[in-house]
Structure formats: C-alpha cells, structure tokens
DSSP file (Angstrom, degrees, kcal/mol; ACC not computed):
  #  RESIDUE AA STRUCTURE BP1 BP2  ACC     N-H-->O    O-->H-N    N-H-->O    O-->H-N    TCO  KAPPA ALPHA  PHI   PSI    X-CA   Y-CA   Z-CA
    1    1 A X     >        0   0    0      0, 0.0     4,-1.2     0, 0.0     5,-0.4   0.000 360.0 360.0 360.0 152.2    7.7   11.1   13.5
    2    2 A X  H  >  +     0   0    0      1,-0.2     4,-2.1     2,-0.2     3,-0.4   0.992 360.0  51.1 -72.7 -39.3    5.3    8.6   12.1
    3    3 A X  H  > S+     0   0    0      1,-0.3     4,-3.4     2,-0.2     5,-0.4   0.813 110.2  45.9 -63.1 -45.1    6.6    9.2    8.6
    4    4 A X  H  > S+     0   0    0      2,-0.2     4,-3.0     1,-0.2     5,-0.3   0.974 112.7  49.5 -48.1 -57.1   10.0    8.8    9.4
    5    5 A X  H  X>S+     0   0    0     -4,-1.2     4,-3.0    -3,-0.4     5,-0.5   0.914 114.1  47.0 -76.4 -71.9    9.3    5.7   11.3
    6    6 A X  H  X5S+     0   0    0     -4,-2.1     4,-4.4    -5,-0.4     5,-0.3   0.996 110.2  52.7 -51.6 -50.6    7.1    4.3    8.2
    7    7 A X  H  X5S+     0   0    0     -4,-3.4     4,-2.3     1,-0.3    -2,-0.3   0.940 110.7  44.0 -74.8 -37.2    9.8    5.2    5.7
    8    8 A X  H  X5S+     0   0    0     -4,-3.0     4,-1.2    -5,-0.4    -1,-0.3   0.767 113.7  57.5 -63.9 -30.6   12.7    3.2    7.9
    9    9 A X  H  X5S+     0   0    0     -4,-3.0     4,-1.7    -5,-0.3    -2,-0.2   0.948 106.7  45.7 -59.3 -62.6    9.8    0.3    8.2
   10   10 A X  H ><XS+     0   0    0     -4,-4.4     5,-1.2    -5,-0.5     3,-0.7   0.924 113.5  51.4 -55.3 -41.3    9.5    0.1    4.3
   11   11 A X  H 3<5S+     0   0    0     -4,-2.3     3,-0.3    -5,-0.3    -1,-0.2   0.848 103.1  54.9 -44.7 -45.7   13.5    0.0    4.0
   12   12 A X  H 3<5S+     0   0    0     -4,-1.2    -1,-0.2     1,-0.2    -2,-0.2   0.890 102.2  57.6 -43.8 -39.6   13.8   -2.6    6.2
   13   13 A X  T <<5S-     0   0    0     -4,-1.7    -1,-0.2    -3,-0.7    -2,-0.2   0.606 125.8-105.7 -72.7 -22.0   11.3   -4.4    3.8
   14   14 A X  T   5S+     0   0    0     -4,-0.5     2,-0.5    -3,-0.3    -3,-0.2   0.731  72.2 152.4  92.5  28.9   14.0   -3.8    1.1
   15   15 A X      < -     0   0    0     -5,-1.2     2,-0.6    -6,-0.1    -1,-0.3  -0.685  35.2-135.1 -10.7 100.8   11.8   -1.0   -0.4
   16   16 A X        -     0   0    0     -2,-0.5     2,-0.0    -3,-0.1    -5,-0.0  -0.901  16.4-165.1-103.9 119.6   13.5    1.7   -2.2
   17   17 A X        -     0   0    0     -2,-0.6     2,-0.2     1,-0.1    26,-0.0  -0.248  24.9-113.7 -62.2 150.3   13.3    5.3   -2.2
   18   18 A X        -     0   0    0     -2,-0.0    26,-0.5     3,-0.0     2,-0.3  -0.670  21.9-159.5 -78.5 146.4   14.6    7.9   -4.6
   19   19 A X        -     0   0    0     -2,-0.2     2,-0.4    24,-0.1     0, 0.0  -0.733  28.0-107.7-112.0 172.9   17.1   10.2   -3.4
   20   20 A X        -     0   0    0     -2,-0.3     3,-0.1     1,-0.1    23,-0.1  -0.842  21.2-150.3-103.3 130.9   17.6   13.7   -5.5
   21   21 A X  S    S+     0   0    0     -2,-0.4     2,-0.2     1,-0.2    -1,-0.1   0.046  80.4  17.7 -86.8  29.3   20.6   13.6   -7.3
   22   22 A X        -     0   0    0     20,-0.2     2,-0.3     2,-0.0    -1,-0.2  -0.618  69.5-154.9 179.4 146.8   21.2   17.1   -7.1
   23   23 A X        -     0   0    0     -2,-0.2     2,-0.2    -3,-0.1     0, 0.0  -0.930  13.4-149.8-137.8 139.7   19.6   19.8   -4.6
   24   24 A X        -     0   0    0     -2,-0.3     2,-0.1     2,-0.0    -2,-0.0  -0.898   2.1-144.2-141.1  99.0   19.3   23.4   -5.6
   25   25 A X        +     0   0    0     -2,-0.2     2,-0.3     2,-0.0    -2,-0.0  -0.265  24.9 170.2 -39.7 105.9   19.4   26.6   -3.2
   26   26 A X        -     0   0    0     -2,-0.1     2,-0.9     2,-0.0    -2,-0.0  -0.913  24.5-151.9-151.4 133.9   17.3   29.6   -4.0
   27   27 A X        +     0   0    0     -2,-0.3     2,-0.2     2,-0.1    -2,-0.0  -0.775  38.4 162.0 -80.8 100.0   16.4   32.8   -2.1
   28   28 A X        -     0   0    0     -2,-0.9     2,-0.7     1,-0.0    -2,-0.0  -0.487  48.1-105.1-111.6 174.2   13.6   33.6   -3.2
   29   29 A X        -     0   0    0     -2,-0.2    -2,-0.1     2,-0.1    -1,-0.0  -0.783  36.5-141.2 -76.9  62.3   10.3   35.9   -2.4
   30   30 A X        +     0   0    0     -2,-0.7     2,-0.2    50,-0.0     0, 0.0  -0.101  57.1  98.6 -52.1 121.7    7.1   33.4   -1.1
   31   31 A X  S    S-     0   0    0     54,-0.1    -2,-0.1    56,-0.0    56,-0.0  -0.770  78.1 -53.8 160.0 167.0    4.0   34.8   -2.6
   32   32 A X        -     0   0    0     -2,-0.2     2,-0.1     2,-0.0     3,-0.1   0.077  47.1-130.3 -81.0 171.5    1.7   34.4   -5.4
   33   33 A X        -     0   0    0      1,-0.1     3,-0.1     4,-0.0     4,-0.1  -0.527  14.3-131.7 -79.5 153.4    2.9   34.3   -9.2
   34   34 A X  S    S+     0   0    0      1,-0.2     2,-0.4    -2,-0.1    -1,-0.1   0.850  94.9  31.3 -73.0 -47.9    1.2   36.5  -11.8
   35   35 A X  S    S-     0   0    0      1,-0.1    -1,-0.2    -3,-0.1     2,-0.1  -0.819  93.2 -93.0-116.0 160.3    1.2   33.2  -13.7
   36   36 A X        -     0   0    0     -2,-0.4     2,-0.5    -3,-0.1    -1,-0.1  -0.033  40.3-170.0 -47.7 125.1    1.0   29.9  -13.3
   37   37 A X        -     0   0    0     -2,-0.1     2,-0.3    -4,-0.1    -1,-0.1  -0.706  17.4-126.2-134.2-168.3    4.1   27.7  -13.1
   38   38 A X        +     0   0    0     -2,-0.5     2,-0.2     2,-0.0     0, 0.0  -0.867  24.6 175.1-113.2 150.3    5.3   24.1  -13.1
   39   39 A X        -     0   0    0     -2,-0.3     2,-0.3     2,-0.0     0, 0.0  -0.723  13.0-155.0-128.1 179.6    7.4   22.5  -10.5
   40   40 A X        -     0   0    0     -2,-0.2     2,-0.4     0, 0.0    -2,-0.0  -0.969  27.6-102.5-146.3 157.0    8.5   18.8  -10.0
   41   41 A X        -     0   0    0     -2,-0.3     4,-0.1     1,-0.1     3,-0.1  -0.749  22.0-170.1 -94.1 135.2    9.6   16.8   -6.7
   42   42 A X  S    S+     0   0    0     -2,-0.4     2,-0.3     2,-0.1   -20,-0.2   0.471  73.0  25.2 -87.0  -4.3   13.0   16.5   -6.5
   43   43 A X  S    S-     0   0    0      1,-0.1   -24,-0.1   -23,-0.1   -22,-0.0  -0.833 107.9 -60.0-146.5 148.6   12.7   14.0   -3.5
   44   44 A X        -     0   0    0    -26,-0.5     2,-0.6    -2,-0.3    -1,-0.1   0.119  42.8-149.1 -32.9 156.3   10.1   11.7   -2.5
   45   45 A X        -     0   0    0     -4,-0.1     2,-1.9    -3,-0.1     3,-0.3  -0.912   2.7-159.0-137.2 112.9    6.8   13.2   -1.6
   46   46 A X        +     0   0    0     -2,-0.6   -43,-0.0     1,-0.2     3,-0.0  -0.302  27.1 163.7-105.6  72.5    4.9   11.2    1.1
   47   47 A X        +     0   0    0     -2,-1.9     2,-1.0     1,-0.1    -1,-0.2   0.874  49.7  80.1 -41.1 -30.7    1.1   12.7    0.1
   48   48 A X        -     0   0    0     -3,-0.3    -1,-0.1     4,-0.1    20,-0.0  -0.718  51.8-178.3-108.5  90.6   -0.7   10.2    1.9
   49   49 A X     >  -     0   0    0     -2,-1.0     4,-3.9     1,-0.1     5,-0.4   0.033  60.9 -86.3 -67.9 150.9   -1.6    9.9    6.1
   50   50 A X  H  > S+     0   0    0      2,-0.2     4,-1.0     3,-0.1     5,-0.1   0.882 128.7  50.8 -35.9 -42.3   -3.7    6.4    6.8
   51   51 A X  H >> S+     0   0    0      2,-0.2     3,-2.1     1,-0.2     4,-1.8   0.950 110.8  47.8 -75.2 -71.0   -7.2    8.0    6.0
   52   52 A X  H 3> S+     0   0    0      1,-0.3     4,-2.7     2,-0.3     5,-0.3   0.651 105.2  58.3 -36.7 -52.3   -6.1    9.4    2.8
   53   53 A X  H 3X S+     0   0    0     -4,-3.9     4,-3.3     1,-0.2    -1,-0.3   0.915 106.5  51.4 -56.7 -38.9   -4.6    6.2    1.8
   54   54 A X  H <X S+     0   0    0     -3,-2.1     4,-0.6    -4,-1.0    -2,-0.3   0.936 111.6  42.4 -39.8 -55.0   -7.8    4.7    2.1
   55   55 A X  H  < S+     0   0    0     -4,-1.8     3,-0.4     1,-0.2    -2,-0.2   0.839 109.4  59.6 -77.9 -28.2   -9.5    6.9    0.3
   56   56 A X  H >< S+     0   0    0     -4,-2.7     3,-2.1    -5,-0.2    -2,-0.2   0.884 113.7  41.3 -65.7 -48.2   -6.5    7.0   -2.5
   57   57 A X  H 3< S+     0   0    0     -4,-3.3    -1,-0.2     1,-0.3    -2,-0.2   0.699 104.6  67.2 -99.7  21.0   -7.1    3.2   -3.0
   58   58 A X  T 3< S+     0   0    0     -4,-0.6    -1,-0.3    -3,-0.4     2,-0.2   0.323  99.5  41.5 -84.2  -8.0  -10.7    3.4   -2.9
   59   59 A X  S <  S-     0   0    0     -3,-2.1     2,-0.0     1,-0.1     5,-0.0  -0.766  90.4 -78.8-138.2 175.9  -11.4    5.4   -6.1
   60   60 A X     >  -     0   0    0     -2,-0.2     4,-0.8     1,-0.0    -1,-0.1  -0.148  45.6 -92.2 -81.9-171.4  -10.1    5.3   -9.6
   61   61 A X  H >> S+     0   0    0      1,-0.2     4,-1.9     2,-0.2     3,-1.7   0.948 127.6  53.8 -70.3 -46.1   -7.0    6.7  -11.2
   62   62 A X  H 3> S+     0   0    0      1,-0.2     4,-2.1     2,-0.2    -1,-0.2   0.956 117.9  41.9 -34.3 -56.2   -9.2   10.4  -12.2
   63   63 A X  H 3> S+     0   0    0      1,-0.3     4,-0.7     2,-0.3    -1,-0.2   0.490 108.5  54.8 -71.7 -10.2  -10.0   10.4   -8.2
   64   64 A X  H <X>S+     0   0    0     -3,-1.7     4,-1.1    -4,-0.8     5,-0.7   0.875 112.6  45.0 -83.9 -62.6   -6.3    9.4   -6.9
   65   65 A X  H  <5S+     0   0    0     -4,-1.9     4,-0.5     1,-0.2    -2,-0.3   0.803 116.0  47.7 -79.5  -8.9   -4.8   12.6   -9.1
   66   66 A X  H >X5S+     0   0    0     -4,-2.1     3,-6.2    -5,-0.3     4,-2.7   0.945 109.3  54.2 -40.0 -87.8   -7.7   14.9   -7.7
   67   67 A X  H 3X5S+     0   0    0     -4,-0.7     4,-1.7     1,-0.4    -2,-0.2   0.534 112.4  41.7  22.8 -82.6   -6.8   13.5   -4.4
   68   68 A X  H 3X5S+     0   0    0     -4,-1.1     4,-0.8     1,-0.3    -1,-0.4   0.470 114.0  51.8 -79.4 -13.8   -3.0   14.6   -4.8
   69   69 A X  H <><S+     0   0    0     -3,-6.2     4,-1.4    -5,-0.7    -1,-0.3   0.762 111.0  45.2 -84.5 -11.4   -3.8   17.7   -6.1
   70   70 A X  H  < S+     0   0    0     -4,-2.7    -2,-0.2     2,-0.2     3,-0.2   0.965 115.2  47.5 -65.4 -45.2   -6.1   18.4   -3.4
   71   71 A X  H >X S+     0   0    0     -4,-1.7     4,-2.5    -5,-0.2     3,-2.4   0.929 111.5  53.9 -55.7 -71.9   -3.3   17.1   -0.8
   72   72 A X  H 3X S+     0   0    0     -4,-0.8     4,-1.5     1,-0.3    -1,-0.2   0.760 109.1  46.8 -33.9 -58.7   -0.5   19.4   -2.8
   73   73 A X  H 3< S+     0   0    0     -4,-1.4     4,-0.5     1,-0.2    -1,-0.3   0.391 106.9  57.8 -97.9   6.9   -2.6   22.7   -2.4
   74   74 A X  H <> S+     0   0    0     -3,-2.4     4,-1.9     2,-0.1     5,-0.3   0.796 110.7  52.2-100.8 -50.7   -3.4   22.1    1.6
   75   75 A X  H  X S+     0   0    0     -4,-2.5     4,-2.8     1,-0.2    -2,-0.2   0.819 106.8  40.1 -47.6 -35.0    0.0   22.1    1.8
   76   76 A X  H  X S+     0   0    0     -4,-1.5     4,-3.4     1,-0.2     5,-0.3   0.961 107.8  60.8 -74.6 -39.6    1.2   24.8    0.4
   77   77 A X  H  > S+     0   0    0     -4,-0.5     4,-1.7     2,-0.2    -1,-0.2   0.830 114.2  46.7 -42.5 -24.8   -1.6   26.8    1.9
   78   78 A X  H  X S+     0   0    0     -4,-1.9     4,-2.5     2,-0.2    -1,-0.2   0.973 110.0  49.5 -75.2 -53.7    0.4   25.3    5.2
   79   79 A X  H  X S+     0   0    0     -4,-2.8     4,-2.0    -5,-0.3    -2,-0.2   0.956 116.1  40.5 -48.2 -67.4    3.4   26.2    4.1
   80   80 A X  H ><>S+     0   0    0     -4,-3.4     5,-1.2     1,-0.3     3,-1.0   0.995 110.0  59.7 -51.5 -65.5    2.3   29.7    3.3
   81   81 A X  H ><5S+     0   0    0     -4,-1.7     3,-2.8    -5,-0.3    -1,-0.3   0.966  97.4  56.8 -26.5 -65.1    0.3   30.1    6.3
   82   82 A X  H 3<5S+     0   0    0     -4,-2.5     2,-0.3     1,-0.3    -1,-0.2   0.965 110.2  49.4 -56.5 -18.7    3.4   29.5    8.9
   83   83 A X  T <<5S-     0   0    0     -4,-2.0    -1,-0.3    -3,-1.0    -2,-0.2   0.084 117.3-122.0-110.6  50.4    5.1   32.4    7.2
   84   84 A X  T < 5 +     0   0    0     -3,-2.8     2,-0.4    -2,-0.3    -3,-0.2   0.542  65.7 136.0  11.3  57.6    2.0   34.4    7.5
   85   85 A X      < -     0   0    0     -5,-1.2     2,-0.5   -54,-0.0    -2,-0.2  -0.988  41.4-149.8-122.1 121.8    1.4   35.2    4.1
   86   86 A X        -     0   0    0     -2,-0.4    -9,-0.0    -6,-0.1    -6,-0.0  -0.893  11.5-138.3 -84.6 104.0   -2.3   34.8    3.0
   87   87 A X        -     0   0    0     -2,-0.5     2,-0.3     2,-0.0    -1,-0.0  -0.225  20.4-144.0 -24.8 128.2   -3.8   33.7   -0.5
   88   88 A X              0   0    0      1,-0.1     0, 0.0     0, 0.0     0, 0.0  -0.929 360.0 360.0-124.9 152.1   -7.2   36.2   -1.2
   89   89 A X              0   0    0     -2,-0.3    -1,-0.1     0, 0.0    -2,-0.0  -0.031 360.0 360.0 -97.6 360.0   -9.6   33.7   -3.1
C-alpha cells in the first residue's frame, strides 16, 4: 500500500506518529443519526493522496478545513457504500 509505504518512509526520517492510547469496541447499527454528532480520530488520519496535497497546500487555512471536510464525507459515503447502505440527499 502506498500509504503504508509513505508512513514507514516518514519514520525512517525520525517522524512521529500518534498512536491511540486506548481503542474502544462497539457494535453498533451503521446508518444515519436523527442528529448530528461529534467524533474525534483516535489514530492518525492520512486525508491527503498527492493531488490533494497539492491542492491542500495551495489555498489558505478556510480552504485546507473545506478540503478535509470534503475528504472526511467521501469517505464515509465509501465506507457506507461497501455495506450497501445509501444516504437519500
């Protein structure tokens, strides 16, 4: 994996990552929330492919957290997608 690959690159470099000090197990139900809620990364989050980083260090700070919010909600849409549950607009 390229990411992988990148993230063992950066180490080498003496780089450091965060690790989660504590990881938490929940069965839950995937589908959408009546309301909104907040989450946080417990773990590194590697948003950003080659183009994207381009384009992240191309704009200002408003247009980087668009960016990553944009980034955030194609994932989950990905995420949701493989387990063939669909978001109606």
């Amino acid at each position: 994996m390229m990411g992988d690959y990148h993230v063992r690159f950066c180490e080498s470099l003496g780089v450091k990552f965060p690790l989660a000090t504590r990881l938490e197990a929940k069965q839950i139900e995937p589908g959408a929330a009546v309301a909104p809620k907040t989450y946080r990364f417990e773990t590194l989050w590697m948003a950003l492919n080659q183009t994207n980083h381009e384009r992240y260090t191309e704009t200002n700070a408003l247009e980087q957290e668009k960016l990553l919010d944009k980034i955030l909600v194609g994932n989950c849409l990905s995420f949701f997608k493989s387990l063939d549950i669909f978001v109606e607009a």
